[in-house]
C-alpha positions as CSV (number, residue, x, y, z in Angstrom):
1,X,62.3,90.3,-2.5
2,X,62.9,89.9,1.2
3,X,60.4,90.6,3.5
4,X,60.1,93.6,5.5
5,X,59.9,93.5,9.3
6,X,58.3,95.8,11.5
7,X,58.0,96.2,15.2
8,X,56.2,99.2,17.3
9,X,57.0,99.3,21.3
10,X,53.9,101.1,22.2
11,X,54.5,103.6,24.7
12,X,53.3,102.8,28.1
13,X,51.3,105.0,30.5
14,X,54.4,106.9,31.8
15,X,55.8,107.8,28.6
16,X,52.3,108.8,26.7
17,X,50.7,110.7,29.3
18,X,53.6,112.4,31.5
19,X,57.1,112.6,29.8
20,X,56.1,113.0,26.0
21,X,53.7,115.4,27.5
22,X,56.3,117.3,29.7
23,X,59.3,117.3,27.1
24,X,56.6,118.8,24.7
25,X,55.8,121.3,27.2
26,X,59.0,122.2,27.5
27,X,60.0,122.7,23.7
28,X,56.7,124.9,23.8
29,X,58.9,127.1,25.9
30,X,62.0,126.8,23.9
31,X,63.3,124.2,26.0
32,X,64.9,121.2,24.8
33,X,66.4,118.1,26.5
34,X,69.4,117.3,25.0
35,X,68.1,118.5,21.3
36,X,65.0,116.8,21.5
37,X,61.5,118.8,19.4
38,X,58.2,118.7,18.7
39,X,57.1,116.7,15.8
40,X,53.8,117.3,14.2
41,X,52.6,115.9,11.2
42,X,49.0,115.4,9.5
43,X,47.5,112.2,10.5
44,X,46.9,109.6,8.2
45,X,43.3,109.2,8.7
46,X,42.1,112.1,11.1
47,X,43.6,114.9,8.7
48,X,44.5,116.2,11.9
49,X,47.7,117.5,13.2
50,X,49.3,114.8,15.7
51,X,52.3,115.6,17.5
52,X,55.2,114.1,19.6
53,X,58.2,114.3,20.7
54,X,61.5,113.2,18.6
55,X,65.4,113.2,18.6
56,X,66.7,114.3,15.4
57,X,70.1,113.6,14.5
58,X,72.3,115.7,13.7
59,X,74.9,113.7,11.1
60,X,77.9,114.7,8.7
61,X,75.8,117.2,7.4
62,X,72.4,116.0,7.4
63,X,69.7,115.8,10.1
64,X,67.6,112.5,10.5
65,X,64.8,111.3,12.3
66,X,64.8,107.9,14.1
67,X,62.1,105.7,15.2
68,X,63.9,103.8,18.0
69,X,59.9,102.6,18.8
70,X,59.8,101.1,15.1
71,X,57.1,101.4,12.9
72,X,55.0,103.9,15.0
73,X,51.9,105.9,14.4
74,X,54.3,109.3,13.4
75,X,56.7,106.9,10.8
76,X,53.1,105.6,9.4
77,X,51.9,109.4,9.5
78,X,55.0,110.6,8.1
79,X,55.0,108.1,5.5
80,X,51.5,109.1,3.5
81,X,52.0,112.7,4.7
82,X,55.9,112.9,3.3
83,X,56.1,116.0,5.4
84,X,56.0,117.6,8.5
85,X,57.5,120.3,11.1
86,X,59.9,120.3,13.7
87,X,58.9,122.7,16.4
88,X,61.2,124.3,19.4
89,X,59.6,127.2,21.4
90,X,58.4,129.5,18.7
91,X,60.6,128.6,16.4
92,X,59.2,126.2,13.8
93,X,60.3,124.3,10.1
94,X,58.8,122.6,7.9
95,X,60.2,119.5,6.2
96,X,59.9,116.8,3.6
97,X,60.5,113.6,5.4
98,X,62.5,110.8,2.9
99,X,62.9,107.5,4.3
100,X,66.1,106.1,4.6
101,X,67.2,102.8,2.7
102,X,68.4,100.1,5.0
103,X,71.3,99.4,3.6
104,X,72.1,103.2,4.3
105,X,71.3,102.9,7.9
106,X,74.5,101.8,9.6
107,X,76.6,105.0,10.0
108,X,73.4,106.8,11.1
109,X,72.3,104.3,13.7
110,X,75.9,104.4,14.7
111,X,75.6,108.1,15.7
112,X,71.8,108.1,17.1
113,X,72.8,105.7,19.4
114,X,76.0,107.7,20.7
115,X,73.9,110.1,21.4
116,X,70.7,109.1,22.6
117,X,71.1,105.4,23.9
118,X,70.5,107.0,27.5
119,X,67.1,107.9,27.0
120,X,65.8,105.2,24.0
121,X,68.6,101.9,23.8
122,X,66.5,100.1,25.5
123,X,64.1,100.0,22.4
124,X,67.2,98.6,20.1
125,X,67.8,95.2,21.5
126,X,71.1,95.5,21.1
127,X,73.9,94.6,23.6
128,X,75.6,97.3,25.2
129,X,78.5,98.4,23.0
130,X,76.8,96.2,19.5
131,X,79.3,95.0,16.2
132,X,78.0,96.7,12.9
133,X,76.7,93.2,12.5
134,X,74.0,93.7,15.0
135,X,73.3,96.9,14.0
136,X,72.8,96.2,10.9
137,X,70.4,93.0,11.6
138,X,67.7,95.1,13.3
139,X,68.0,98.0,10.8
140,X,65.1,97.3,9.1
141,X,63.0,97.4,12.5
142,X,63.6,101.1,13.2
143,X,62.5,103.9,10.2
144,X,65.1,106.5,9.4
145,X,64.1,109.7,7.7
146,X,66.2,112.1,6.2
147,X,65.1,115.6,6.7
148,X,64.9,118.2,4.2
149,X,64.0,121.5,5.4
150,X,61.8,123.1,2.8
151,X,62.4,127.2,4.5
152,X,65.3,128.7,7.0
């Protein structure tokens, strides 16, 4: 079995404690940058809600969530939890979160970083304009979920 890598970029100062902060208090109003919600799913060991900020991909059909980060503290979350909700303003859904096989990852990598390289490629290590190839190499270092809505 080949062994599975993992990476987390911790967010720095900047990003934890002013921009997650004010693209949160934004979807609280209904406001979203460029798509962007408010994901909040039971913690792992707190049993407490724990939210942040995410992209989800919208994708032939399906939505996904990507951790462009890695193996972060909401993929870890996610993981034991399985499910979650996606918040904008007072609209709110919940969902069953199922990871993505890497093998599956290509097309949707493809698409999250058409749309949000601006804001997260820098996370990717990935040249600007990357060959399947590349994508496909660091595919196992970013979590994809699938997102199943489980009401409206």
């Amino acid at each position: 079995m080949a062994e599975q890598r993992t990476r987390y970029a911790r967010p720095g100062f900047f990003t934890k404690h002013v921009f997650n902060r004010a693209v949160d208090g934004l979807a609280r109003l209904g406001l979203s940058m460029a798509g962007s919600r408010t994901q909040t799913v039971v913690g792992r060991t707190s049993g407490e809600p724990r939210s942040t900020p995410v992209n989800p991909l919208e994708h032939e059909g399906a939505t996904y969530l990507v951790a462009p980060r890695g193996t972060t503290q909401w993929v870890r979350n996610l993981r034991v939890a399985g499910e979650g909700e996606l918040r904008l303003g007072r609209r709110s859904r919940r969902f069953r979160g199922e990871e993505v096989a890497d093998a599956e990852k290509l097309p949707i990598l493809k698409a999250y970083l058409d749309k949000w390289a601006w804001e997260v490629g820098a996370f990717f290590d990935l040249p600007k304009a990357p060959t399947d190839e590349q994508i496909r190499q660091i595919a196992s270092l970013h979590p994809v979920f699938r997102v199943r809505y489980l009401s409206g």
